[in-house]
C-alpha positions in Angstrom: 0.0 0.0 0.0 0.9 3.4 -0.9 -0.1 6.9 0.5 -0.1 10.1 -1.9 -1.0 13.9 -2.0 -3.9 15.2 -4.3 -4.7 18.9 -4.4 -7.6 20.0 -6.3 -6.7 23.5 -7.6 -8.8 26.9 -7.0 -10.5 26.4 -10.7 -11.6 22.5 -9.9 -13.6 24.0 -6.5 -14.4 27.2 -8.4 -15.9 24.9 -11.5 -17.6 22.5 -8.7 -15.5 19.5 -9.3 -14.9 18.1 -5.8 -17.1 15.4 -6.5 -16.3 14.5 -10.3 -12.7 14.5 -9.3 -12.9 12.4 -5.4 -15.0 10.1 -7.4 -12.5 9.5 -10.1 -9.6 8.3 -7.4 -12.2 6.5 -5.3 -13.0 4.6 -8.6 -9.3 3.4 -8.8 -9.6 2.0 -5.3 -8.1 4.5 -3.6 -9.3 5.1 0.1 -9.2 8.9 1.8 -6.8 9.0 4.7 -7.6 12.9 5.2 -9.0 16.0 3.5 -9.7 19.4 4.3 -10.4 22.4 2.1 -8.0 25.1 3.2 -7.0 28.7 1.7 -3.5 28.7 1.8 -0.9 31.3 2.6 1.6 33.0 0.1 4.3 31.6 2.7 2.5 27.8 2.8 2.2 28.1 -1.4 6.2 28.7 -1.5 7.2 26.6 1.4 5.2 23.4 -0.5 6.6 24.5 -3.7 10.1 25.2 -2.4 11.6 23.1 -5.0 10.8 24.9 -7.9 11.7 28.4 -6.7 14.4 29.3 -9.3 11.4 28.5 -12.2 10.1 31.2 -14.2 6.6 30.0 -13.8 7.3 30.0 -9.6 5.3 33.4 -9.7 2.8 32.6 -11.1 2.6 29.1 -9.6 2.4 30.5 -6.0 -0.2 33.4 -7.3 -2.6 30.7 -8.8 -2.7 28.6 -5.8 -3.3 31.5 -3.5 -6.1 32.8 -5.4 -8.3 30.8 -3.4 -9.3 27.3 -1.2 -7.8 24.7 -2.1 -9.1 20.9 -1.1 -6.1 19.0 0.2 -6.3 15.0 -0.1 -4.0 11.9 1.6 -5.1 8.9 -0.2 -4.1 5.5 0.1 -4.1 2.3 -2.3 -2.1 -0.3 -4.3 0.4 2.2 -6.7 -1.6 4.9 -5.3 1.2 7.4 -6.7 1.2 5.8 -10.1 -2.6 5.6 -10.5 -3.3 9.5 -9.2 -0.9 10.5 -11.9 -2.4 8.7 -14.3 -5.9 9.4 -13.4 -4.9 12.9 -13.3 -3.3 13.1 -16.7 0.3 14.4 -18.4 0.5 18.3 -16.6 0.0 20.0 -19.6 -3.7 19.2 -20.4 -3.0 19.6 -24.6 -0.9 16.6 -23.7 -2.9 14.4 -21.8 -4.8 11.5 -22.7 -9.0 11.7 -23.1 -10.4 10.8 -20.1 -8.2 11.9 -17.6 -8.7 15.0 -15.3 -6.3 17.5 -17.2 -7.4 15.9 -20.4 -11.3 17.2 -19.4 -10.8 19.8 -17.0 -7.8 21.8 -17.5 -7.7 24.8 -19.5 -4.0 25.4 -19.3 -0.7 24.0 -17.5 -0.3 26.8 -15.1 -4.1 26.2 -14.4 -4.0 22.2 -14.7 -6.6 21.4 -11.9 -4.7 18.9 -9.6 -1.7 18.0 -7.9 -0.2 14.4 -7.1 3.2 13.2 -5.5 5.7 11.8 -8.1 7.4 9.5 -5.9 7.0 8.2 -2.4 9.5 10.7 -1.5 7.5 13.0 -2.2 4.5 11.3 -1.0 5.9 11.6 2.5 7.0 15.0 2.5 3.5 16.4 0.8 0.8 14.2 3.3 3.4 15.5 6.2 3.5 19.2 5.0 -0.3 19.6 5.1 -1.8 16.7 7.7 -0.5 16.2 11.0 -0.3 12.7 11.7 -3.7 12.5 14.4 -5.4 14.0 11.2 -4.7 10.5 9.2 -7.0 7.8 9.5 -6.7 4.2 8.7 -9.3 1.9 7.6 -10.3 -0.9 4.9 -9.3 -0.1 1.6 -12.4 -0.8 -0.9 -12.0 -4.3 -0.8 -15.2 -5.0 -3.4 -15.5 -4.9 -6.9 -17.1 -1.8 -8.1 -18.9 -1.2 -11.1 
């Protein structure tokens, strides 16, 4: 079992996807550890985004993210990294395949409606940047076949 980080972007609550999006992970099998909507700070948009402070899109990274709530999801599953990333599509949504989030949703790569660890590296840093560990919960993973 892996854990990962989603974020759904300002646009996705702004376009009332919360639902259409949840429902696409949950589909995949993947079970919700925690989630809370949350407007973040300039300072929490840079810290999370550290790595990519020297990038010319940086700017406008950290504007977009703080232009209003985000929703903030720790989900857990078989390949849960793997499958988020490809549920969510290639980040720039004129690359992604039909079907996925970006693919449907997106209107732009700055803009490209969710977030997802790439690695498990990752995975740990981004659940343990936004959730404390008391805000985790553990139970079954979907254990039936859905249709």
């Amino acid at each position: 079992m892996e854990e990962t980080l989603v974020i759904i972007k300002p646009n996705g609550l702004k376009a009332g996807l919360i639902g259409e999006i949840i429902g696409r992970y949950e589909k995949a099998r993947l079970g919700i550890r925690a989630m809370k909507a949350k407007h973040v700070s300039v300072a929490e948009a840079e810290g999370f985004y550290a790595e990519h402070k020297a990038r010319p899109f940086f700017p406008e990274l950290v504007q977009f993210m703080t232009s209003g709530p985000l929703v903030l999801i720790a989900l857990k599953g078989e390949n849960a990294i793997s499958s988020a990333r490809n549920i969510n599509g290639a980040t720039n949504p004129a690359q992604a395949q039909a079907g996925t989030i970006r693919h449907d949703f997106a209107p732009s790569i700055t803009e490209n409606m969710v977030h997802s660890s790439d690695s498990p590296e990752s995975a740990k840093r981004e659940v343990s940047f936004w959730f404390e560990e008391n805000e985790l919960v553990a139970y079954p993973i979907y254990s039936h076949v859905r249709s």
